[in-house]
N, C-alpha and C positions, 0 to 999 in steps of 0.2 A: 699871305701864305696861310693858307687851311693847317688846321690840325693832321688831315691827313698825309698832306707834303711833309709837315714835321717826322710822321711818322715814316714814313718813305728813306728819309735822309738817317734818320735813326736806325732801321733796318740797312742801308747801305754801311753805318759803319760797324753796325754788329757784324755783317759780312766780313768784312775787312778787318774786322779784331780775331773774328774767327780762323781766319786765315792767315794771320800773323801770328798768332799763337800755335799753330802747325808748321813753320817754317824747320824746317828737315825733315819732317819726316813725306814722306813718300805717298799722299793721296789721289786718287784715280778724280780729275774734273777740276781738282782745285784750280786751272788756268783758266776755266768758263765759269766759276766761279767770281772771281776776280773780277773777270770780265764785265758780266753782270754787276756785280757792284757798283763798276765804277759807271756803267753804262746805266742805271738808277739814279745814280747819284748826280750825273751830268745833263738827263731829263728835267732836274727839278730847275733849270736855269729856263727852261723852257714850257714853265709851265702854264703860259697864256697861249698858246697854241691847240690849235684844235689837233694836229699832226702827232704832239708829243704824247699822247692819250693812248691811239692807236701800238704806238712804237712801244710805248712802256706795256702796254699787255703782250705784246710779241715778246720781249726783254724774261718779263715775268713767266707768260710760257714756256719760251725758250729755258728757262733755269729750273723750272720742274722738269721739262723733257730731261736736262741732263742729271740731276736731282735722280731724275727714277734711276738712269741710265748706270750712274754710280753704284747706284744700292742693287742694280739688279733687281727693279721690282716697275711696272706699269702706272705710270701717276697721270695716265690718260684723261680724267676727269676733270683736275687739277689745270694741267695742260692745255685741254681746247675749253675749260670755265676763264683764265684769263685771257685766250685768242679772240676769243668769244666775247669776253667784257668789254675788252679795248674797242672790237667792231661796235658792238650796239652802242658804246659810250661815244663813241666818234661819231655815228649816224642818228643821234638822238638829236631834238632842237634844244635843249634845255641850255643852261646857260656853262661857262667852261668850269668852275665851282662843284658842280651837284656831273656834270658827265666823269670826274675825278672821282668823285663818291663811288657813281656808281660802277664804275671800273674795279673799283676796289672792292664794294659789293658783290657784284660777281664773280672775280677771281676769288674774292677770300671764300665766300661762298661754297664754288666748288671744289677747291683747296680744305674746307672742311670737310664737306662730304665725304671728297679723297680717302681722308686720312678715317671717317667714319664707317669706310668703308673696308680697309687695310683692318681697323680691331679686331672684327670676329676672326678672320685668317688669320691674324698672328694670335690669338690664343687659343685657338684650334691648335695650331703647328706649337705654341709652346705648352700645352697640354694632351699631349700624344699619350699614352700609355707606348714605352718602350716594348718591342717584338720582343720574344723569349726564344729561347734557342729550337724551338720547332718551325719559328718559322712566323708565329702570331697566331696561327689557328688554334690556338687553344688545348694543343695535344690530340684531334680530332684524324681521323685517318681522312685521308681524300681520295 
């Protein structure tokens, strides 16, 4: 088993600590959340397969779609980079080792971007200059 499977199984229980540590309180996905874990987690039995490559970028996409879907925010990129990784790693000839890599390559990939992409909009939206009671036009008649 690759250091990346390690990683893989290590990210499944981080999930699952995540989510055991919110037991009562009331969050929107935690049950595809879960899901996804455990659906990670049960991939790595199957990790000499060319099949399981494919599924785990679906799994991974699938959990950013709802990821976004929670937060109320488009993780579109993140999204079809690991639909997308799974495909090319499953149709590449390389051997089942380095098609694992590169899955991970590209979703994490665009999973960065993603999130390189989300910075400048959230510090735009968290350095707004607050309106003033005219309205924000600066006292100016219109």
């Amino acid at each position: 088993m690759g250091p990346l499977l390690w990683f893989e199984i290590a990210g499944s229980i981080w999930m699952l600590v995540g989510l055991a540590a919110s037991i009562g309180e009331t969050r929107r996905g935690d049950e595809w959340r879960f899901v996804a874990a455990i659906s990670i987690g049960a991939l790595i039995a199957f990790e000499n397969h060319t099949w399981a490559i494919i599924v785990f970028g679906a799994v991974m996409g699938t959990w950013m779609w709802i990821e976004g879907q929670t937060r109320h925010r488009s993780l579109f990129l993140a999204f079809t980079g690991w639909l997308g990784g799974g495909y090319i790693a499953m149709t590449s000839p390389w051997p089942i080792g380095q098609r694992w890599d590169l899955v991970f390559v590209i979703g994490g990939l665009a999973t960065a971007l993603q999130g390189g992409w989300e910075i400048p909009f959230k510090w735009s939206q968290l350095h707004r200059l607050p309106q003033s009671a005219d309205g924000g036009n600066g006292g100016l008649q219109t």
